[in-house]
N, C-alpha and C positions, 0 to 999 in steps of 0.2 A: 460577652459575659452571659451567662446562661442564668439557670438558680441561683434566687438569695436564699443563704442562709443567715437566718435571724442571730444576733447576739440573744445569750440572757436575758432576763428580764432587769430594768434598773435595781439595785441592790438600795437599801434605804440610806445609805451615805450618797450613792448616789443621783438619790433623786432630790437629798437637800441643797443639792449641788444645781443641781439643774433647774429647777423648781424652789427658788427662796420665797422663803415666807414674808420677805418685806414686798412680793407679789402676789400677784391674783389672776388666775387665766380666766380672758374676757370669749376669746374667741379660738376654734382651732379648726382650721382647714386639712385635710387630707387630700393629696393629690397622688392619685397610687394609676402605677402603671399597673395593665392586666397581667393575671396568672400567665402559664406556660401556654404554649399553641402550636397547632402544625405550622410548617413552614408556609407563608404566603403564596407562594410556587413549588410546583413539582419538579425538582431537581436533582440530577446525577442521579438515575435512575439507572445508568451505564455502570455505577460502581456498586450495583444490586441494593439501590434503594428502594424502598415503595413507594408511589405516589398516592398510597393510600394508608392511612394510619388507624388501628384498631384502638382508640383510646380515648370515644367520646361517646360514654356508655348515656349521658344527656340526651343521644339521639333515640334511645328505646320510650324515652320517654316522655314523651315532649306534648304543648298543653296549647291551645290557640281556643281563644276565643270567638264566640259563635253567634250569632241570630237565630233563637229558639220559635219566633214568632213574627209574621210579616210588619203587624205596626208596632215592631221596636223595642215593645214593652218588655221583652222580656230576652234573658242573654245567659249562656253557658260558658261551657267548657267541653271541648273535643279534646277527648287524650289520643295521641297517636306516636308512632314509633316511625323514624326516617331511616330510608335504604338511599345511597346515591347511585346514580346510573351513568353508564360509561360507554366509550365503543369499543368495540370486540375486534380482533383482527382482520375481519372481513367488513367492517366498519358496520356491524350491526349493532343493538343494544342489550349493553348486559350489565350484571349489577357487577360495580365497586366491588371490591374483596381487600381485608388486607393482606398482610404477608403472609398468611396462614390459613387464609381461604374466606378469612371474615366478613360477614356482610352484614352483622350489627354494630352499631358503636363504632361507624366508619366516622373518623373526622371528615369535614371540609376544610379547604383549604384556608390557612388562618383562625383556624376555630380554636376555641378554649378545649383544653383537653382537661381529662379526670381528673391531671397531676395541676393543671391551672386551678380548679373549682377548691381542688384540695389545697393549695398554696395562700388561695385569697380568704377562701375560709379561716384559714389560722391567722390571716393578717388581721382580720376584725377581732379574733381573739387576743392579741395581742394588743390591739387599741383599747378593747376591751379593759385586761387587764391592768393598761396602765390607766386611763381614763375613768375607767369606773371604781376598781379595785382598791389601785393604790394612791391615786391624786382626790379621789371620790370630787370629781368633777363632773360627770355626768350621773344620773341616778341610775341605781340598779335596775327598776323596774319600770318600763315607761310603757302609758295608754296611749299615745300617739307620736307620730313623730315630726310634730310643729315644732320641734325645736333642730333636726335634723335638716341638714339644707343636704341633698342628693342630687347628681348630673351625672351624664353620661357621653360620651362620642355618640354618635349613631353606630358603630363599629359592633355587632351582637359580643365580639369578646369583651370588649370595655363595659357593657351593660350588663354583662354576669358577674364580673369580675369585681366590679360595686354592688349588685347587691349579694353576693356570698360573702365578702366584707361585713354588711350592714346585718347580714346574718349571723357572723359570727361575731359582732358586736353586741346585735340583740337577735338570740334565739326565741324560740318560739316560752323557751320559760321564762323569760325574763322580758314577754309581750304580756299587756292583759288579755282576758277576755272577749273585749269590745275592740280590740287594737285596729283600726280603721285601713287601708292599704295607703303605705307611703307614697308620696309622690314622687317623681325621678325626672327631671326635668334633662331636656336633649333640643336640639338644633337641628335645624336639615345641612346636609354638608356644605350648603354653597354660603351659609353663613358661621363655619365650625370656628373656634378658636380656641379651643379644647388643644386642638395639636397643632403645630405650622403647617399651614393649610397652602401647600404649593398647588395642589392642585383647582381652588379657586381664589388664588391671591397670584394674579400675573405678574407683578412687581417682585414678589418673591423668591417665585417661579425663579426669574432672570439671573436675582441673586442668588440663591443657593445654586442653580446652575453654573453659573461661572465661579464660584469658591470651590464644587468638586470637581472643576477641569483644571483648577487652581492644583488643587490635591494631586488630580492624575499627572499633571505637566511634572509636579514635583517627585512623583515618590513610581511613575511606570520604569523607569529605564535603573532603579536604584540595586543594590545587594539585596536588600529586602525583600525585592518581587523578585529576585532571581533564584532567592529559597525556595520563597512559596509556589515558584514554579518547578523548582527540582522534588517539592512536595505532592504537587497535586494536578500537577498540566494535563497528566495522562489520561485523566477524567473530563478536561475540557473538551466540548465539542469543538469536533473537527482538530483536536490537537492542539486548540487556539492559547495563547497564551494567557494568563492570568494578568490580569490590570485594576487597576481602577475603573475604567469605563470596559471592559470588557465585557461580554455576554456567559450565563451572569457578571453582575456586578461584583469585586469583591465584597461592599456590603452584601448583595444578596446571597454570596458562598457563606458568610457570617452569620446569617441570618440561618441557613441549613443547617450547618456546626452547631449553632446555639439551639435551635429546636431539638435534632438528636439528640444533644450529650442531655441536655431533660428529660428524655423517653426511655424507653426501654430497650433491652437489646434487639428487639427484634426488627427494631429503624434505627440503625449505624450505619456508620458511613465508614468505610476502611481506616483501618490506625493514623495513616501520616495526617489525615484533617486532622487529628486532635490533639498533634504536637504542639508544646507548652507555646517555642519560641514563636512560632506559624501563629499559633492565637495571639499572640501577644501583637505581634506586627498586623497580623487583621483589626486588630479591636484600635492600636493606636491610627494608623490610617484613617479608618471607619471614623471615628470619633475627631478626628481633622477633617474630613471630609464633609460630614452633618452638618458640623456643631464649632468651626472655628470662625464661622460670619457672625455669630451671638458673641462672640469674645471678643469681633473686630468693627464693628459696624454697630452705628445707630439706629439706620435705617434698617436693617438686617434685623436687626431686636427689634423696632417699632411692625412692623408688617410679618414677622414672623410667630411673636409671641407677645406684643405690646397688649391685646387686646387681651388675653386672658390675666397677664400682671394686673391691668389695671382692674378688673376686677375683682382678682382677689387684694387690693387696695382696697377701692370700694365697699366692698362690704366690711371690712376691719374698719370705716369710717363709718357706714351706716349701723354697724353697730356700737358707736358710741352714740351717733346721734340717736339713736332709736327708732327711726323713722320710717324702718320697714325694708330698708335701702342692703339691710346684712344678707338678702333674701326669702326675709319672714315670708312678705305676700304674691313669693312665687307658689311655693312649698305646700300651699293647704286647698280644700276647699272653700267655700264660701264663708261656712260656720268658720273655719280654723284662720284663713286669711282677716278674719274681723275681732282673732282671740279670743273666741267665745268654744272651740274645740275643749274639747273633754280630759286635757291637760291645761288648758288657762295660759299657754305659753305666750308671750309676745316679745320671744328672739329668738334670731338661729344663736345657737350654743357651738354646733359641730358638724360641718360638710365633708363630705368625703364624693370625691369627683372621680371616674373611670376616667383612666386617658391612656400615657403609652412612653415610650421609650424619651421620643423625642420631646415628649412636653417635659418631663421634667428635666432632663439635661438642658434644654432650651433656657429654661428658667432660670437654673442652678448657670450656667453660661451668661447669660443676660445679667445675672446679680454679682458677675464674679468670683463666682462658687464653684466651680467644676475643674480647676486648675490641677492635673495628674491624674483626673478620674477618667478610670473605665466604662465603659458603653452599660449604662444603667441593667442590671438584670431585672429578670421577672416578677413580677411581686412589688419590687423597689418601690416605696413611695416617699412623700417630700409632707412632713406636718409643718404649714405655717400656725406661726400661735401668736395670738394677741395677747398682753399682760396688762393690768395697769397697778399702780402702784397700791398698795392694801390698803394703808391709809387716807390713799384720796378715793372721794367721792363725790366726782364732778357731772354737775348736769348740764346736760345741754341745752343750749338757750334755744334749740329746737323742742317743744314740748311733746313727749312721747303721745303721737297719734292715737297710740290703743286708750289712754286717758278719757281720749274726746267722746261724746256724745259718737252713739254709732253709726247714725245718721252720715256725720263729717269723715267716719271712718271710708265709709263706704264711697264718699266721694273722693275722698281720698285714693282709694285704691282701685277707682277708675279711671281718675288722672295718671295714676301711675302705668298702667297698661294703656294710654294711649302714645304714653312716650316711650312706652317700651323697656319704662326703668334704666338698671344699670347694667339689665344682661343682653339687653337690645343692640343691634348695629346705626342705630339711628336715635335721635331724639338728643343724645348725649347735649348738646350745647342749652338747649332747653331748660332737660334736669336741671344741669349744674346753674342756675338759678337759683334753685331752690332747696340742693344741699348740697352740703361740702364732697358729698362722696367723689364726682367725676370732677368735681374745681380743681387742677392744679396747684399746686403749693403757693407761686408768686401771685396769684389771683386771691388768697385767701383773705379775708379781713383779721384783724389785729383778735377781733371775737371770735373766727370761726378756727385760727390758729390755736388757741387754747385750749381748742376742745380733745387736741391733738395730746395737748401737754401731761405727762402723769405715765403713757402708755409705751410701751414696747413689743417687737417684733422678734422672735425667734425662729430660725429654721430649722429644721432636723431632715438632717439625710438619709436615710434608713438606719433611725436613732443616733445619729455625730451630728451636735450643734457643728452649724458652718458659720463664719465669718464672711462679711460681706467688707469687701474692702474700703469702700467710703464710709461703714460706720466705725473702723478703730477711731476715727478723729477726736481729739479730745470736745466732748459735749453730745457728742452721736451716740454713746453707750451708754451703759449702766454701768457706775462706777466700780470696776473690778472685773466685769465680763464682756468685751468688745461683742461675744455673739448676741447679747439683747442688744438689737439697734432701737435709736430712740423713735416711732412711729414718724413724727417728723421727719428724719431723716432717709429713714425708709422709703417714704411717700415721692420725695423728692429725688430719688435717686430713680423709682421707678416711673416718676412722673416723667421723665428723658424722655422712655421710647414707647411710653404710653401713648394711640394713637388717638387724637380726636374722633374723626369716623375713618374705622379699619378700611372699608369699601374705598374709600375713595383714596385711603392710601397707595391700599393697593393697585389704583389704577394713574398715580401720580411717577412721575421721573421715569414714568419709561424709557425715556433719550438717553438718562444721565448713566453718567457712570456707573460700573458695580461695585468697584474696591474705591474706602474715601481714600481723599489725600495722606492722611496718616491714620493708622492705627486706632481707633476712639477707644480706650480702654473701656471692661464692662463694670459695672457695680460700685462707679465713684460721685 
């Protein structure tokens, strides 16, 4: 799947539809896969592709921060412009060029291209729009952005791709004056959970390995790869056959296809890649091959996306508790972390996280939600939304921290960074002491369950409420709409493959099997 194309905007029938008014939006998460990009790899360059793409005019202009002065005091800005550099036939060095001799606004490989930055850009306008415009849930005009919780992969795509988002949410006229720089909070990869981290989760590693030999066992010898080889062999190196495991991968021929057909003509790939039925049987493989161990497996969901579930849990409970726990006292400086920042805020309101193909399918998998869907295109993102009922107004027998003397605050929020909170890989058994957000459901006190009571969960797919299959149950929903699951239930469902400490999941069962005994359906 290549570009999304947006629907309309909600029409006011319905957004009364989606949005009742015997509701109230508490909390909304945005999980948005990055804009468009060159290919990861330079490939089929036999069938007169470039391995260099003229479409990341970003590079003319680019901005890195400086040391003006030896003790410290003092810090700029270098504006400069990137060439990249390549070897020349005699294996000397020369500059990149694209197809047309270009040596500015060459991409790298994987990079956000023009038509990404322009893609994500209208994604924030569109959140924009509904969020601001027409639900008037967040304000038009904001001085800082202590109410925005912001994340990123380490991935440069994924961290433009949110803040061109965050920019087309909030342009520079709808910033004040004084607007402070936002914060954007990120991981080093060897602790990421942003995406299924096969590359530092060994445990995972294993299992996604043996599900896509699963894949290839089932679908290399079939009709299907017999097309797709009467389509495109002739391009394979060395004549090789098209596979599963093959070199490239057929993910990775999909991943080529899907870059192109976003670009412009001057990076195509010959006609037969972009016959309907060829895509069609790339994308369903592909999407067996990923993403059918989050459908099948516990474990599979626990060590591959447990750890980002659970926190986007987590903060849906710390923002009922108040506690800080939604993200508030990542997100700020000192002044803003104590709620004394020049909005007065004391909660996140609205996160939007960069991440990527497989986070949200993973998710949307994991919850039961991906059953006939296509391999997430560009842009796609996933809004989780907290609701609670309009009429209640319940407090939590946690008393809102920003209340206290700021003294307490402050201790407060140094015990919180030594446990690393709820976006840390460690501490977790600690916290959950002391709030409900990483407790488990069956751990809960009779008190700290109530605090649950009143709220609900929504998913949106790139705009389609989804159904999670363990909340149609009668009591799981809101009466008349299976897709608000009731937070309760929600919690519990992703409490399964929520991991205690990811690290050492991932370095647990490594003897053990990789397929369970049966089936574990996902999202019940």
């Amino acid at each position: 799947m290549t570009t999304f194309f947006p629907r309309p905007a909600y029409s006011q029938e319905e957004l009364g539809r989606l949005y009742p008014k015997t509701l109230k939006l508490q909390l909304v998460q945005i999980l948005l896969r990055h804009g468009e990009r060159s290919p990861v790899s330079a490939r089929f360059q036999n069938a007169g592709l470039s391995p260099y793409w003229p479409y990341c005019n970003a590079a003319r202009q680019l901005s890195s921060v400086v040391m003006t002065t030896t003790d410290w005091s003092s810090w700029g800005q270098l504006q400069w412009r990137r060439r990249l550099e390549t070897f020349g036939d005699n294996d000397e060095s020369v500059l990149a060029s694209g197809p047309d001799g270009e040596i500015d606004a060459v991409c790298n490989l994987g990079e956000l291209t023009d038509k990404g930055h322009e893609t994500t850009l209208a994604l924030g306008e569109r959140l924009r729009h509904l969020y601001v415009d027409q639900l008037k849930y967040m304000p038009k005009v904001i001085g800082d952005a202590d109410m925005i919780y912001l994340r990123s992969t380490p991935m440069p795509r994924a961290l433009e791709s949110v803040q061109q988002s965050f920019w087309g949410m909030y342009p520079l006229s709808a910033r004040t004056a004084a607007f402070p720089p936002p914060t954007i909070i990120t991981r080093t990869f060897q602790e990421e959970t942003l995406f299924p981290n096969e590359a530092n989760c060994r445990r995972f590693s294993q299992l996604s390995k043996a599900f896509g030999q699963r894949t290839a066992d089932r679908w290399n010898e079939t009709n299907e790869m017999q097309y797709l080889n009467s389509l495109i062999q002739k391009w394979m190196p060395n004549n090789s056959k098209v596979q599963v495991d093959s070199h490239p991968r057929l993910s990775g021929i999909m991943d080529t296809i899907n870059s192109t057909l976003a670009h412009g003509p001057k990076t195509r790939l010959p006609t037969p890649f972009y016959d309907k039925k060829g895509r069609d049987i790339i994308d369903k493989i592909g999407v067996e091959e990923w993403f059918s161990g989050f459908q099948e497996s516990d474990e599979y969901r626990k060590v591959g996306i447990g750890g980002l579930a659970g926190d986007i849990v987590a903060r849906m409970v710390g923002s009922i508790e108040k506690s800080g726990n939604d993200g508030f006292l990542e997100i700020g400086g000192e002044d803003s972390a104590l709620g004394t920042g020049r909005g007065g805020e004391k909660g996140i309101k609205f996160g939007m996280s960069g991440c990527h193909d497989t986070t949200l399918a993973a998710l949307l998998a994991s919850l039961g939600c991906f059953e006939g869907e296509k391999w997430p295109p560009y842009t796609s993102h996933i809004a989780f939304e907290l609701f609670k009922e309009a009429q209640t107004e319940r407090e939590s027998t946690d008393r809102d921290r920003l209340d206290e003397p700021v003294t307490a605050r402050v201790a407060h929020k140094q015990n919180q960074g030594r446990l690393s909170t709820l976006f840390g890989t460690g501490g977790e058994e600690k916290l959950s002491t002391k709030v409900v957000s990483r407790k488990s459901t069956d751990e809960l006190t009779t008190t700290e369950r109530d605090k649950l009571s009143g709220h609900y969960v929504r998913i949106r797919y790139n705009d389609r409420p989804m159904v999670i299959p363990g909340c149609k149950l009668p009591g799981r929903h809101l009466l008349g709409d299976e897709s608000f699951c009731t937070l309760e239930a929600f919690k519990v469902i992703v409490d399964k493959f929520t991991p205690k400490n990811w690290k050492e999941a991932c370095h647990t069962n490594i003897d053990g099997p990789a397929f369970p005994a049966e089936i574990e359906r996902a999202g019940l």
